[in-house]
N, C-alpha and C positions, 0 to 999 in steps of 0.2 A: 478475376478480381481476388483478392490477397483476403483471405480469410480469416478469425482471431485462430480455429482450433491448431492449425499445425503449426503455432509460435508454442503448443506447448505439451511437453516430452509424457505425459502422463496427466490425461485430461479425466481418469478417475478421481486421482488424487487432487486434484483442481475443485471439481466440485464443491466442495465444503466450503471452502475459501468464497467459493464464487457467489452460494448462497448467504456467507452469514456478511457480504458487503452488499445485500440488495440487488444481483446479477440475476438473470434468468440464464437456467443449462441451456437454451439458444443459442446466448451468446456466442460459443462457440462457432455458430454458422455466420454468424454477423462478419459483412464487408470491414474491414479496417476503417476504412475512410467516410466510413458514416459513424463512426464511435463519438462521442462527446471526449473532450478534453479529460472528464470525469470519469468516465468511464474508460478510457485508457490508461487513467491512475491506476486506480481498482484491479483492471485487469493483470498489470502491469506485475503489482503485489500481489496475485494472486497465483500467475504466473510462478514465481518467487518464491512464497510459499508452500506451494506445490512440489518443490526441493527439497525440503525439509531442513532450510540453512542453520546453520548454527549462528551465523552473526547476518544481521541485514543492516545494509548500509543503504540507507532514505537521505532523498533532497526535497525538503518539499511534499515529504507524501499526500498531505491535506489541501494542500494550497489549490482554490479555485470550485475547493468540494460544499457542497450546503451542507448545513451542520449536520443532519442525517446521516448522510457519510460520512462524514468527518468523523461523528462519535462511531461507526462502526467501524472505521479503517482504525482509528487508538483502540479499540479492545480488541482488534486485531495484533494491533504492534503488542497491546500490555500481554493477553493472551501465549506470543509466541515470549515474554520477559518473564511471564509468570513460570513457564516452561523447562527457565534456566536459558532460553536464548538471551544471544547480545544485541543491540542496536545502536547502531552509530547514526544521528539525524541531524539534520541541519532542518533550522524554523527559523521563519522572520516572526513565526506566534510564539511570544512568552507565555503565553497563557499557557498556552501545548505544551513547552518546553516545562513547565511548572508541575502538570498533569503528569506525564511521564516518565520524565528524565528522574532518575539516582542520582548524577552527577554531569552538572554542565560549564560550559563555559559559553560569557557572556563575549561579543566584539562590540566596542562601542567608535562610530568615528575611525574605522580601520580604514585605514589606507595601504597600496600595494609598496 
Protein backbone atom coordinates (compact mmCIF):
# COMPACT_ATOMS: atom_id res chain seq x y z
CA UNK A 1 0.00 0.00 0.00
CA UNK A 2 1.35 3.55 -1.16
CA UNK A 3 2.15 5.30 1.77
CA UNK A 4 2.18 9.58 2.38
CA UNK A 5 6.10 9.49 3.85
CA UNK A 6 8.10 8.59 0.57
CA UNK A 7 6.05 11.43 -1.61
CA UNK A 8 8.39 13.50 0.43
CA UNK A 9 12.26 14.38 -0.11
CA UNK A 10 12.75 15.73 3.48
CA UNK A 11 10.10 14.60 5.95
CA UNK A 12 12.28 16.83 8.82
CA UNK A 13 11.65 19.75 6.97
CA UNK A 14 7.84 18.75 6.54
CA UNK A 15 7.16 18.56 9.91
CA UNK A 16 6.34 22.20 10.76
CA UNK A 17 4.28 22.62 7.97
CA UNK A 18 2.56 19.45 8.86
CA UNK A 19 1.78 20.54 12.39
CA UNK A 20 0.85 24.25 11.98
CA UNK A 21 -2.08 22.82 9.25
CA UNK A 22 -3.64 20.50 12.14
CA UNK A 23 -1.59 17.06 10.59
CA UNK A 24 -0.44 14.60 13.17
CA UNK A 25 3.68 13.29 12.35
CA UNK A 26 1.78 9.81 11.68
CA UNK A 27 0.67 11.06 8.98
CA UNK A 28 3.44 10.11 7.26
CA UNK A 29 2.54 6.28 7.76
CA UNK A 30 -1.00 6.85 6.51
CA UNK A 31 -2.30 4.76 3.43
CA UNK A 32 -2.92 7.35 0.61
CA UNK A 33 -6.11 6.11 -0.06
CA UNK A 34 -7.66 6.43 3.23
CA UNK A 35 -6.65 10.36 3.22
CA UNK A 36 -9.63 12.85 3.08
CA UNK A 37 -9.80 15.09 0.09
CA UNK A 38 -8.68 17.66 2.89
CA UNK A 39 -6.17 16.11 3.91
CA UNK A 40 -4.61 15.61 0.72
CA UNK A 41 -4.68 19.33 0.18
CA UNK A 42 -2.72 19.94 3.26
CA UNK A 43 -0.46 17.35 2.57
CA UNK A 44 -0.13 18.29 -0.85
CA UNK A 45 1.24 21.99 0.42
CA UNK A 46 2.96 20.84 2.81
CA UNK A 47 4.71 18.71 0.70
CA UNK A 48 5.68 22.06 -1.21
CA UNK A 49 6.64 23.85 1.40
CA UNK A 50 8.92 21.65 2.47
CA UNK A 51 11.09 22.91 -0.66
CA UNK A 52 11.47 25.90 0.39
CA UNK A 53 9.87 27.41 -3.03
CA UNK A 54 10.17 30.80 -3.80
CA UNK A 55 6.92 31.22 -5.85
CA UNK A 56 3.86 28.68 -5.19
CA UNK A 57 1.57 28.25 -7.73
CA UNK A 58 -2.17 27.16 -5.79
CA UNK A 59 -5.50 26.01 -7.71
CA UNK A 60 -7.93 25.90 -5.38
CA UNK A 61 -5.91 25.39 -2.18
CA UNK A 62 -8.88 25.84 0.21
CA UNK A 63 -11.55 24.65 -1.62
CA UNK A 64 -13.63 21.77 0.09
CA UNK A 65 -11.46 22.70 3.55
CA UNK A 66 -13.79 23.80 6.84
CA UNK A 67 -12.90 26.96 7.85
CA UNK A 68 -10.34 25.66 10.42
CA UNK A 69 -8.27 24.81 7.75
CA UNK A 70 -8.88 27.01 5.68
CA UNK A 71 -7.68 29.79 7.99
CA UNK A 72 -4.50 27.66 8.66
CA UNK A 73 -3.76 26.86 5.14
CA UNK A 74 -4.04 31.35 4.26
CA UNK A 75 -1.56 31.93 7.24
CA UNK A 76 0.35 29.41 5.65
CA UNK A 77 0.23 30.96 1.99
CA UNK A 78 0.35 34.93 3.94
CA UNK A 79 3.20 33.43 6.22
CA UNK A 80 5.49 31.96 3.09
CA UNK A 81 4.27 36.18 1.32
CA UNK A 82 5.18 37.61 4.52
CA UNK A 83 8.70 35.92 3.89
CA UNK A 84 9.08 37.72 0.47
CA UNK A 85 7.74 34.48 -1.24
CA UNK A 86 5.49 34.73 -4.54
CA UNK A 87 1.97 33.19 -5.11
CA UNK A 88 0.24 32.73 -7.94
CA UNK A 89 -3.64 31.43 -7.00
CA UNK A 90 -6.66 30.85 -8.65
CA UNK A 91 -10.10 31.12 -6.20
CA UNK A 92 -13.60 30.76 -7.12
CA UNK A 93 -13.53 32.76 -3.09
CA UNK A 94 -13.52 36.40 -3.52
CA UNK A 95 -13.59 36.69 -0.04
CA UNK A 96 -10.00 34.70 -0.10
CA UNK A 97 -8.91 36.51 -3.00
CA UNK A 98 -9.65 39.90 -0.92
CA UNK A 99 -7.82 38.43 2.36
CA UNK A 100 -4.71 37.67 0.35
CA UNK A 101 -4.10 38.88 -2.92
CA UNK A 102 -1.70 42.46 -3.47
CA UNK A 103 -2.94 42.30 -6.89
CA UNK A 104 -5.80 40.34 -8.68
CA UNK A 105 -7.48 39.93 -11.47
CA UNK A 106 -11.24 39.37 -11.63
CA UNK A 107 -12.88 36.65 -14.88
CA UNK A 108 -16.43 37.57 -15.14
CA UNK A 109 -18.61 35.28 -17.78
CA UNK A 110 -15.22 33.94 -19.48
CA UNK A 111 -15.64 32.01 -22.20
CA UNK A 112 -12.85 29.81 -24.02
Amino acid sequence: MDTVGPHFTDIAAAKPYLESMGLDADSFDCPIDRLSTGERQRLGLTRAMALSPDCLLLYEPTSGLDDTNRTQVEALICNHLTKGGIALMVTHDLAQACRLATLSLRFENARH
